[in-house]
VEXDREN-2710 file (C-alpha; in Angstrom, 1 decimal):
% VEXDREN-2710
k/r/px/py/pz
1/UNK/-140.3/-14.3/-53.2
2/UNK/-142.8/-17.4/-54.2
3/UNK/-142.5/-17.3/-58.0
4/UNK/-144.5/-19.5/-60.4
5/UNK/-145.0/-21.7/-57.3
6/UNK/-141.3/-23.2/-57.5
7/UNK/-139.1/-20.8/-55.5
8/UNK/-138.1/-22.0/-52.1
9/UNK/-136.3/-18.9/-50.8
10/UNK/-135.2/-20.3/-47.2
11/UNK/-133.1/-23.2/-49.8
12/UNK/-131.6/-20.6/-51.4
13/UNK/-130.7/-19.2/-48.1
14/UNK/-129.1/-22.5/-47.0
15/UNK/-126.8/-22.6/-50.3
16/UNK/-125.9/-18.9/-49.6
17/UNK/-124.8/-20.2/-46.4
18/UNK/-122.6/-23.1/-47.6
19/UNK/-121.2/-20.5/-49.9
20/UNK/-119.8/-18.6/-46.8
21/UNK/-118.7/-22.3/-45.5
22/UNK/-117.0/-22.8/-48.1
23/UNK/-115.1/-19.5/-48.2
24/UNK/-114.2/-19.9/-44.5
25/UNK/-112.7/-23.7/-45.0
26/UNK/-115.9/-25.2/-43.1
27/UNK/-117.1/-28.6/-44.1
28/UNK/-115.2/-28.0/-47.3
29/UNK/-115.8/-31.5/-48.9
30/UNK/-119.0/-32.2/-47.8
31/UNK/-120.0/-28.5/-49.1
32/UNK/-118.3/-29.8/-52.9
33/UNK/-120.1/-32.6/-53.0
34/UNK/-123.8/-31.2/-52.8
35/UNK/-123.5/-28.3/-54.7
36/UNK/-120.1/-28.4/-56.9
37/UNK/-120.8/-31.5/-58.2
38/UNK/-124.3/-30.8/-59.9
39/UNK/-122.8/-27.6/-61.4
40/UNK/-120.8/-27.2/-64.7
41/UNK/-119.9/-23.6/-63.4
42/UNK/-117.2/-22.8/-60.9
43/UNK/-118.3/-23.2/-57.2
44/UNK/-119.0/-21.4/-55.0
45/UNK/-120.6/-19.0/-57.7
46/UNK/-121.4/-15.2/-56.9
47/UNK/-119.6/-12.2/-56.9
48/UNK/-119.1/-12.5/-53.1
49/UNK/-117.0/-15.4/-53.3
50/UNK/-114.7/-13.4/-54.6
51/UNK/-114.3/-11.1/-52.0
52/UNK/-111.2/-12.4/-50.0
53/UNK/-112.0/-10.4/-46.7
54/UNK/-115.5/-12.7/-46.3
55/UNK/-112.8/-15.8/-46.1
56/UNK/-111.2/-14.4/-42.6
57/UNK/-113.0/-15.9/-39.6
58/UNK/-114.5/-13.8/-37.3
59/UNK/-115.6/-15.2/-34.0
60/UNK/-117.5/-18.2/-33.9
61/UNK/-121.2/-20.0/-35.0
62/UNK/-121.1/-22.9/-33.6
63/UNK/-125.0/-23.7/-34.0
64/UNK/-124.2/-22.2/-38.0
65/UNK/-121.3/-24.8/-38.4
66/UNK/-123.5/-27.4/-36.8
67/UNK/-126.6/-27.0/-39.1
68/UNK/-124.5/-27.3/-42.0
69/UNK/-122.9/-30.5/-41.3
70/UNK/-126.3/-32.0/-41.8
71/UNK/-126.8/-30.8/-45.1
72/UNK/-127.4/-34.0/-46.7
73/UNK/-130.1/-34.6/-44.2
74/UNK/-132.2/-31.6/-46.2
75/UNK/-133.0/-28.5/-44.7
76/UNK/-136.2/-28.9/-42.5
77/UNK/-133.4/-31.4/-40.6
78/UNK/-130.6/-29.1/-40.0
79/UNK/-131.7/-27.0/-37.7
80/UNK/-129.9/-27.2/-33.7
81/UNK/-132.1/-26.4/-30.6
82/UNK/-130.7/-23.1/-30.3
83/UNK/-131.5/-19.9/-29.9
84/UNK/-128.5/-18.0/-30.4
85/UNK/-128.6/-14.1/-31.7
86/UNK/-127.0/-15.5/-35.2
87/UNK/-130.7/-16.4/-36.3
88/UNK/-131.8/-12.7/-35.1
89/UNK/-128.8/-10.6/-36.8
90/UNK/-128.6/-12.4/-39.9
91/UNK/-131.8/-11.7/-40.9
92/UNK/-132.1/-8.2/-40.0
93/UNK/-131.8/-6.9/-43.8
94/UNK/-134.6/-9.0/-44.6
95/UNK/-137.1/-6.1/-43.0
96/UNK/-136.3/-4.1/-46.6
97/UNK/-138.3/-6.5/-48.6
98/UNK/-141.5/-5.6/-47.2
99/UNK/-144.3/-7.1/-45.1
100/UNK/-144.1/-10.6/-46.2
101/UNK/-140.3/-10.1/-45.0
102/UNK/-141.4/-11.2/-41.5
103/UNK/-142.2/-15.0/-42.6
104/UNK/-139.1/-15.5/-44.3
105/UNK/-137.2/-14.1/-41.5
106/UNK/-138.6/-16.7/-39.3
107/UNK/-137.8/-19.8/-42.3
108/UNK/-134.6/-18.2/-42.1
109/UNK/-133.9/-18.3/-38.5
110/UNK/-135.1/-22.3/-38.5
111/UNK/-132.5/-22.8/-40.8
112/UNK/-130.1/-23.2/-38.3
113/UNK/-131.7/-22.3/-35.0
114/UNK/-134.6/-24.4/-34.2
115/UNK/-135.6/-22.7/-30.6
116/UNK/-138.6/-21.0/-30.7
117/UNK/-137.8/-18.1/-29.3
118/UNK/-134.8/-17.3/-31.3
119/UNK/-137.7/-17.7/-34.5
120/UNK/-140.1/-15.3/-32.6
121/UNK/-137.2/-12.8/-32.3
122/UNK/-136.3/-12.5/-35.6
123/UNK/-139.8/-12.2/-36.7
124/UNK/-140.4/-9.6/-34.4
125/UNK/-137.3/-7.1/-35.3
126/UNK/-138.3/-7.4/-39.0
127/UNK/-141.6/-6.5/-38.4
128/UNK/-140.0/-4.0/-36.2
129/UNK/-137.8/-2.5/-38.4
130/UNK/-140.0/-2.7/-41.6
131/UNK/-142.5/-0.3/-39.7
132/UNK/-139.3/1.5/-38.7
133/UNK/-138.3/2.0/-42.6
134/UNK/-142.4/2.4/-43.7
135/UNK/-144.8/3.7/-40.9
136/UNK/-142.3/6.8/-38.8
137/UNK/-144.6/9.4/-38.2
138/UNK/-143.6/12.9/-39.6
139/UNK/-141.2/14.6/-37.5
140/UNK/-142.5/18.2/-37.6
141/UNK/-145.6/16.9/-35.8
142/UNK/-143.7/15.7/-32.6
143/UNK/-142.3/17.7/-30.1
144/UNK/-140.1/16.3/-28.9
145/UNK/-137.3/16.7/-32.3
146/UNK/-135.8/13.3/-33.4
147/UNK/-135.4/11.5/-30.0
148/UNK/-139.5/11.7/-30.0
149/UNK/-139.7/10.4/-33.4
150/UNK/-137.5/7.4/-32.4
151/UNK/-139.8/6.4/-29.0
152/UNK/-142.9/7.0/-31.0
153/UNK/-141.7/4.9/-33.9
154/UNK/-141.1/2.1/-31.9
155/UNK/-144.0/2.1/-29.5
156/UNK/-146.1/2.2/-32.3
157/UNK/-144.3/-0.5/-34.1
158/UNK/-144.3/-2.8/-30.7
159/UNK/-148.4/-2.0/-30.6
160/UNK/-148.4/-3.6/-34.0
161/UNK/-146.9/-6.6/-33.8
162/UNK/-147.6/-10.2/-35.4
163/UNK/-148.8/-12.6/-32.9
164/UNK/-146.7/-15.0/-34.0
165/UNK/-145.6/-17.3/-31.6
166/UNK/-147.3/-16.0/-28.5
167/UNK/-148.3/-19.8/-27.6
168/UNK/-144.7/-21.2/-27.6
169/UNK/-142.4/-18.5/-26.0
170/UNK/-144.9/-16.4/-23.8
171/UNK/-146.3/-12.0/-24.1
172/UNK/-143.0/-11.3/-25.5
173/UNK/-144.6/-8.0/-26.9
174/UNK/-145.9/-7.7/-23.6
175/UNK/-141.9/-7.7/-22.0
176/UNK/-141.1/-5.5/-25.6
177/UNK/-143.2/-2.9/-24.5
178/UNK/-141.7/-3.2/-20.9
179/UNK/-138.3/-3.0/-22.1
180/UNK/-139.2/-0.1/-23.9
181/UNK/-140.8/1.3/-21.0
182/UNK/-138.0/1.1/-18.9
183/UNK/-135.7/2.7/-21.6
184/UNK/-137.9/5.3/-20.7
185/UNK/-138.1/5.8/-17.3
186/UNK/-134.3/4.2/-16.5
187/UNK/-132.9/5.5/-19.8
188/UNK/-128.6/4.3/-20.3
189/UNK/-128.6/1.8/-17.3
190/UNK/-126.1/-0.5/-18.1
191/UNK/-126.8/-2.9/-15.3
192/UNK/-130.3/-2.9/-16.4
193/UNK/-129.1/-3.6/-20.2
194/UNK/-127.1/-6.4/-18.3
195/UNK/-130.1/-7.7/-16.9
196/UNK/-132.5/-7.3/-20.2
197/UNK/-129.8/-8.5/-22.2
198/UNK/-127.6/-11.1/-20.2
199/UNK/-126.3/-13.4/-23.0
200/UNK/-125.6/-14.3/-26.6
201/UNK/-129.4/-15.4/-27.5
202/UNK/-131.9/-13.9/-29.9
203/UNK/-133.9/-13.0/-27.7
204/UNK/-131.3/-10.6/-25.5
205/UNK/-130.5/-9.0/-28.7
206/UNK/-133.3/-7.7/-29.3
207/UNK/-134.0/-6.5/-26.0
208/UNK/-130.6/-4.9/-25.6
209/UNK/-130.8/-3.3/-28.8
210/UNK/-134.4/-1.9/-28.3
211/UNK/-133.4/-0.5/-24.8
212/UNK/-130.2/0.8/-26.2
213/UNK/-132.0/2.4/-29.1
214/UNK/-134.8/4.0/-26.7
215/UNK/-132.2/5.6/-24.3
216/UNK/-130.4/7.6/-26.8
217/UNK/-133.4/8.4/-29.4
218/UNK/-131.6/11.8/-30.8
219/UNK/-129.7/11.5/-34.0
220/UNK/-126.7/13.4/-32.8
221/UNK/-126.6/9.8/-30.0
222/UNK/-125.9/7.3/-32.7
223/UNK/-122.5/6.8/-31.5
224/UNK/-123.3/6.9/-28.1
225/UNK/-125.9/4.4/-28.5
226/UNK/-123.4/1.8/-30.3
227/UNK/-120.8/1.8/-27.8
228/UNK/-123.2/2.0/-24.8
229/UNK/-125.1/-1.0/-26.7
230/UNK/-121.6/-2.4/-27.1
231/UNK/-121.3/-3.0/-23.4
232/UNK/-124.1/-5.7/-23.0
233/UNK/-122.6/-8.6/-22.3
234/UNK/-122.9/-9.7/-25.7
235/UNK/-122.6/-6.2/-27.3
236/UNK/-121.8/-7.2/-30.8
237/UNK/-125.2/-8.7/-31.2
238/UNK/-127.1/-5.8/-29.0
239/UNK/-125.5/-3.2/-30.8
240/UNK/-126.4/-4.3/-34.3
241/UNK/-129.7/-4.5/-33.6
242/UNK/-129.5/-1.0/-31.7
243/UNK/-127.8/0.4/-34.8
244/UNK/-130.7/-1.2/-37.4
245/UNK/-133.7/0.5/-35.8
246/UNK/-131.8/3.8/-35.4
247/UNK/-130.8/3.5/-38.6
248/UNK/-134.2/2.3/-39.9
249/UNK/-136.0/5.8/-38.3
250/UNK/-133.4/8.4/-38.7
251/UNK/-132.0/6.8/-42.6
252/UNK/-128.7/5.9/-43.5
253/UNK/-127.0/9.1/-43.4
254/UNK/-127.1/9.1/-39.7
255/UNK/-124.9/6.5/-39.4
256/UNK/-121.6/7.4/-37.6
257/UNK/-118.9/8.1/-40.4
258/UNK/-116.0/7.2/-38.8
259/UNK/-116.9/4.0/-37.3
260/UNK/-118.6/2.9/-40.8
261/UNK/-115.5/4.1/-42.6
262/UNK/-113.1/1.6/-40.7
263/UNK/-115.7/-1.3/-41.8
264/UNK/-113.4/-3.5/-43.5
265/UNK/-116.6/-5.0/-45.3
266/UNK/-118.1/-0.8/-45.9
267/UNK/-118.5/-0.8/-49.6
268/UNK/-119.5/-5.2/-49.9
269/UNK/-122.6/-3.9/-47.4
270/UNK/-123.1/-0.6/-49.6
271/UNK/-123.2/-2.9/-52.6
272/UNK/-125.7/-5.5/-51.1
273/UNK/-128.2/-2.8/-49.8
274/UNK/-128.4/-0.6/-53.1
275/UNK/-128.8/-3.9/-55.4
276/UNK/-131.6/-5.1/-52.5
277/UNK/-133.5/-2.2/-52.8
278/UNK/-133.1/-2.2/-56.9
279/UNK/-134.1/-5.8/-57.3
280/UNK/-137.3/-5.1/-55.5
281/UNK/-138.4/-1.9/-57.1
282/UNK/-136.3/-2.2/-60.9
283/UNK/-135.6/-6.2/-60.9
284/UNK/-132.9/-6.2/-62.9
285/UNK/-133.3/-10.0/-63.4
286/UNK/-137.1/-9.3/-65.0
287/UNK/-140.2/-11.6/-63.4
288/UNK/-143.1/-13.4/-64.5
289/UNK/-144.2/-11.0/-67.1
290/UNK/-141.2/-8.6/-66.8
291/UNK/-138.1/-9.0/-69.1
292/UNK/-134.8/-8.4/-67.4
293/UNK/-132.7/-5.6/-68.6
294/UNK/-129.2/-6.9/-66.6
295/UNK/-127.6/-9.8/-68.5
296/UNK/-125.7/-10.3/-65.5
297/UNK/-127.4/-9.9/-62.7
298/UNK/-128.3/-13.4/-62.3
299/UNK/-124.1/-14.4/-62.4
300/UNK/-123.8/-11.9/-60.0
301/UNK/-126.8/-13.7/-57.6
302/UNK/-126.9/-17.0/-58.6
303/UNK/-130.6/-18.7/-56.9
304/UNK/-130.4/-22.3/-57.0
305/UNK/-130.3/-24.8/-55.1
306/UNK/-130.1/-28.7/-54.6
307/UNK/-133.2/-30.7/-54.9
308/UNK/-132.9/-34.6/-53.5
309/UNK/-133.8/-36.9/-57.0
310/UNK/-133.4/-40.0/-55.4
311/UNK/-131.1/-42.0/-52.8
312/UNK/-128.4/-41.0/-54.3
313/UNK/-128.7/-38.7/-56.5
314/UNK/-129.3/-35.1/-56.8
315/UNK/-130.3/-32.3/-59.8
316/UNK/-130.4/-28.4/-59.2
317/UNK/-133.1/-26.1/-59.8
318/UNK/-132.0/-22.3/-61.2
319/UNK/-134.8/-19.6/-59.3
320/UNK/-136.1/-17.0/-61.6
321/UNK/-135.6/-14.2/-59.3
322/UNK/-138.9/-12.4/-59.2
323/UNK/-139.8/-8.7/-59.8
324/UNK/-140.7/-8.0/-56.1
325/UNK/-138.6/-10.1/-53.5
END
C-alpha cells in the first residue's frame, strides 16, 4: 500500500477506527478534536458513516475503546497488552490484498492489541487464508471431493507459513498443524474445540476456527461447521474465522444463504469486498502513473490521517490510494 514513500496504511487504519468511534458515541469529543478540526469537510467522512445500522452497538471491545482513548499519544502508543480475537477478526479481509497482506495484518493488530501472540495470530490466518484464496490445489486431482480439497488446502498452507514471531510466542505452526491433526483424527469434538479454543483471545480463534473448518471439510457442511464453531466458548470469534477459510477454498457461493440473508450488515460487506477486489485489480482512484477513472471514489474512501506538527498543533495528510493495495 506504500506509495511514493508517504503512505502509512496502519494510520489510516487508526482514523477508520475513530470513524466507527465516532458512529457508536465512543470518545466522541476527543475523536472531533483530532480529526474534525483539521478538516473543512464533514466528519466522520465516508460512505459508511452514513450507514445508521454501523451506529448500533454490538457487544463489547474493551481493549478497541481503550486504544483509542490514547489517540493523542500517536499510534505506536495506543496499543493495550492484549491479545484479544478483535486484533485476529478484524483483519481477516486483509488476506485479499495479497502476500504483502500478512505485514499489514500484523501493524493492524498492534494498533490496538499489543500482545504478541494476538500479532502472530493474525499474521498467520492471512497468510492462511491468502494461500486459501491463491494456492487450492485442483479439485479433480483429489480423491477425496471437496472435504479433501479443504484438509489439503490447509495443510499445505500451515507447511508454508511465515516464521514470524516464532521467538516471542513459541512453534505455534508446530500446535497449527497439531490442531489440524486432531481435526483429523477427533473430527467435531466439542470438548476438544473447548479445550483448543477456551477463551475470547486471538490465538483460540484461530485454533477453533481451523479445527472447526477441518472437521466439516465438505461444502454441503458449511452450516454445520458455523454452528458447531459457534459453540466454542467464544463462538462468535471461532466461527468467523471457521467461516473465512471455508469460504476462502470453496468461494463465496458456498456460503449458507439463509444465515447471510438475515445479515443486517449483507449488502455494506457485499459492497466492501467487490470495491476491495476492484481497487486492487482496476484502482478506480488511479496510482503513481495511472490516472483514475472514478471521480469519487476517493469521497467514498477518504485515506488521511493526522500527522503531529508540533506541541500543539496538527495538519492532515490526503493518501493517494495506490493501483495495487
Amino acid at each position: 500500500m506504500a506509495h511514493k514513500g508517504i503512505c502509512h496504511p496502519p494510520s489510516v487504519v487508526l482514523h477508520a477506527y475513530c470513524r466507527w468511534a465516532a458512529l457508536q458515541g465512543i470518545e466522541t469529543e476527543r475523536m472531533r478534536r483530532r480529526w474534525a478540526s483539521v478538516t473543512e469537510a464533514e466528519w466522520p467522512d465516508g460512505w459508511l458513516a452514513g450507514v445508521s445500522v454501523l451506529a448500533e452497538r454490538r457487544g463489547g471491545a474493551p481493549a478497541t475503546v481503550a486504544a483509542l482513548s490514547r489517540i493523542d499519544d500517536g499510534f505506536e502508543q495506543t496499543a493495550t497488552r492484549s491479545r484479544g480475537s478483535h486484533a485476529l477478526t478484524r483483519a481477516l479481509p486483509i488476506s485479499a490484498i495479497g502476500s504483502e497482506g500478512a505485514a499489514l495484518a500484523g501493524e493492524t493488530a498492534a494498533l490496538t492489541h499489543g500482545d504478541p501472540a494476538a500479532r502472530s495470530a493474525t499474521v498467520r490466518v492471512t497468510t492462511l487464508l491468502h494461500h486459501c484464496m491463491t494456492d487450492s490445489p485442483e479439485e479433480t486431482h483429489l480423491s477425496g471431493g471437496t472435504g479433501q480439497l479443504v484438509k489439503e488446502t490447509l495443510r499445505r498452507g500451515i507447511v508454508t507459513l511465515p516464521t514470524v514471531g516464532r521467538g516471542e510466542v513459541g512453534d505455534e505452526d508446530g500446535h497449527l498443524m497439531g490442531v489440524f491433526q486432531c481435526a483429523v483424527d477427533q473430527p467435531a469434538d466439542p470438548g476438544l474445540l473447548a479445550r483448543l479454543a477456551p477463551d475470547a483471545t486471538a490465538p483460540s480463534a484461530l485454533y477453533g476456527g481451523l479445527y472447526a473448518a477441518v472437521s466439516f471439510p465438505q461444502r454441503t457442511d458449511f452450516t454445520a461447521a458455523l454452528h458447531f464453531a459457534a459453540g466454542a466458548p467464544d463462538g462468535d470469534s471461532v466461527a468467523c474465522v471457521t467461516g473465512a477459510l471455508l469460504g476462502a477454498v470453496h468461494g463465496v457461493e458456498a456460503l449458507p444463504v439463509r444465515l447471510v440473508s438475515r445479515h443486517k450488515l449483507s449488502w455494506v460487506l457485499d459492497t466492501l469486498a467487490r470495491d476491495l477486489l476492484l481497487q486492487i485489480f482496476e484502482s478506480p482512484s488511479g496510482g503513481e502513473y495511472v490516472a483514475g477513472w472514478d471521480p469519487h471514489w476517493r469521497s467514498r474512501y477518504p485515506s488521511w490521517w493526522v500527522i503531529p506538527a508540533g506541541p500543539n498543533e496538527c495538519r492532515n495528510r490526503a493518501l493517494p490510494l495506490p493501483s495495487s493495495a
